[in-house]
C-alpha positions in Angstrom: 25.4 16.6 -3.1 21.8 18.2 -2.6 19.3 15.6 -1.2 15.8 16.0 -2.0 12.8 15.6 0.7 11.2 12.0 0.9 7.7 11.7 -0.6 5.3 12.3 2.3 3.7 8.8 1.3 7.2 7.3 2.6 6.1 6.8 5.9 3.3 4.7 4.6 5.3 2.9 1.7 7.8 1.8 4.4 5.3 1.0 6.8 6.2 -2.1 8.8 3.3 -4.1 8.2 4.6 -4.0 4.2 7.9 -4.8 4.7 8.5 -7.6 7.1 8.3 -10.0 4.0 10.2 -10.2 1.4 8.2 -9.1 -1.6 6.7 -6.0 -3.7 6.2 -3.9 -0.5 9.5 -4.3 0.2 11.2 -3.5 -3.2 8.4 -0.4 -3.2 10.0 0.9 0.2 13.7 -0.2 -1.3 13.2 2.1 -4.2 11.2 5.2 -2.4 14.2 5.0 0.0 17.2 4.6 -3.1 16.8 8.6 -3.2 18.0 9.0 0.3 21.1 6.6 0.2 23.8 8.8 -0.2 22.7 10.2 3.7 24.5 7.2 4.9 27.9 9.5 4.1 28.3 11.4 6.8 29.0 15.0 5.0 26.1 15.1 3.2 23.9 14.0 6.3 25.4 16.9 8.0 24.7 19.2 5.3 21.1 17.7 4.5 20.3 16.9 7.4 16.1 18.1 7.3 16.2 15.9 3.9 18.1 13.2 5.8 15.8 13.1 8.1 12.7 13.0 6.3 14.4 9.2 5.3 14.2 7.7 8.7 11.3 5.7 7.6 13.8 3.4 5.5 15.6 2.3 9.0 12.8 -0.1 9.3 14.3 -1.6 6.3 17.4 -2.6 8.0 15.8 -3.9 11.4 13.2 -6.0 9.6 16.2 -7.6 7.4 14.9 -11.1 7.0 18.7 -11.8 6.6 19.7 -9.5 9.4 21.3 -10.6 12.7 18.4 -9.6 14.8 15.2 -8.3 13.4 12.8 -6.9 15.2 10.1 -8.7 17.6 6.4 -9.3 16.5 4.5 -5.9 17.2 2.2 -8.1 19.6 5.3 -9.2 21.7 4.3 -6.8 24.8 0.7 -9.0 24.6 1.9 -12.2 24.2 4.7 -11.8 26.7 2.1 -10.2 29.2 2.6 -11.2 32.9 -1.2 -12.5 33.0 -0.3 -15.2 30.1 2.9 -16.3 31.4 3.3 -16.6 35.3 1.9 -20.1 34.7 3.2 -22.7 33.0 1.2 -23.9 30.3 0.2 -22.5 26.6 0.5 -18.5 27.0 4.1 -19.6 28.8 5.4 -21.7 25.9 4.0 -19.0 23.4 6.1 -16.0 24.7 9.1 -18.8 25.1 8.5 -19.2 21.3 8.1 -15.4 19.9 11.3 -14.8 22.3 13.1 -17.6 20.8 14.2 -15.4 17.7 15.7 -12.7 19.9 17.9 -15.4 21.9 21.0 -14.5 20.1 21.5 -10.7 21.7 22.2 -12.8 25.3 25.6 -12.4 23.2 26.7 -9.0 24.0 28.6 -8.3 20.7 25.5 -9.6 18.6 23.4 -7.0 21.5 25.9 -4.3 20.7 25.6 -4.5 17.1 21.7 -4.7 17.0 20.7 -2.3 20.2 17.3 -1.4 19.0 16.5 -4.7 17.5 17.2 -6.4 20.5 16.1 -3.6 22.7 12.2 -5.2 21.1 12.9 -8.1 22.7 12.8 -6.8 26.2 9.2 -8.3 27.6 11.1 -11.6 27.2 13.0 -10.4 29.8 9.6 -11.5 31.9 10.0 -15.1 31.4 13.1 -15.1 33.7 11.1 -13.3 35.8 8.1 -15.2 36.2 10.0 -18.7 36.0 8.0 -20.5 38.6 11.3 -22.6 39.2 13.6 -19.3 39.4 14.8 -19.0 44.0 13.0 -15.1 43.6 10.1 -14.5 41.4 8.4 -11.0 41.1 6.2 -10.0 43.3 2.7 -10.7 42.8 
C-alpha cells in the first residue's frame, strides 16, 4: 500500500498544546493522522518509510492519551521541579511533589518499560529524592 506525505500543517494540527484535552483539537490531529495508520504495519513502514515519517507528529497522540498509562509531564515540569524551588520545604517543594505525582506509577518497572518516553518526562522528579532535606546524602550545594 502507497502512503501519501502528511500535510505540512500536521505538525501544527498535532501540536501538543491542542491535544492534551480531549476535544476538537484532538479529533482534528485524530483525523489528519487517520491517513498515516496503516504505518503502524511494519511492511508498509519499511517500504514508506519518508511518508511514515512525515507522521511522527501523531506519536504525541499516544503519549498525551488522557486514558493512557503514563502521559507525558506538564511542559513546565523542568521549572517547577527546579533545584532553587525545591531544596526547601515549603510551597515550590509541595508543587513539584504534586506535578510529579502523576508520573509515580513508572517506580513500577513494567509500567516504566511499557511507557519509556512518557516516563522518561518525568525525570526532574528525580530531584525531589535528591534534595529531600531528610534524605542521610543530599546533593551538593
Amino acid at each position: 500500500a502507497e502512503v501519501t506525505l502528511a500535510p505540512t500543517s500536521l505538525e501544527s494540527t498535532c501540536a501538543r498544546s491542542k491535544i492534551e484535552d480531549i476535544g476538537d483539537g484532538r479529533d482534528e490531529c485524530i483525523e489528519a493522522c487517520h491517513a498515516g495508520s496503516s504505518c503502524a504495519d511494519e511492511e508498509i513502514l519499511l517500504n514508506n518509510v519518508v511518508a511514515c515519517s512525515s507522521y511522527l507528529p501523531c506519536d504525541l497522540l499516544e503519549l498525551t492519551d488522557p486514558k493512557a498509562e503514563v502521559t507525558l509531564a506538564p511542559t513546565s515540569l523542568e521549572s517547577t521541579c527546579a533545584r532553587s524551588k525545591i531544596e526547601d520545604i515549603g510551597d515550590g517543594r509541595d508543587e513539584c511533589i504534586e506535578a510529579c505525582h502523576a508520573g509515580s506509577s513508572c517506580a513500577d518497572e513494567e509500567i516504566l518499560l511499557n511507557n519509556v518516553v512518557a516516563c522518561s518526562s518525568y525525570l526532574p522528579c528525580d530531584l525531589l529524592e535528591l534534595t529531600d532535606p531528610k534524605a542521610e546524602v543530599t546533593l551538593a550545594p
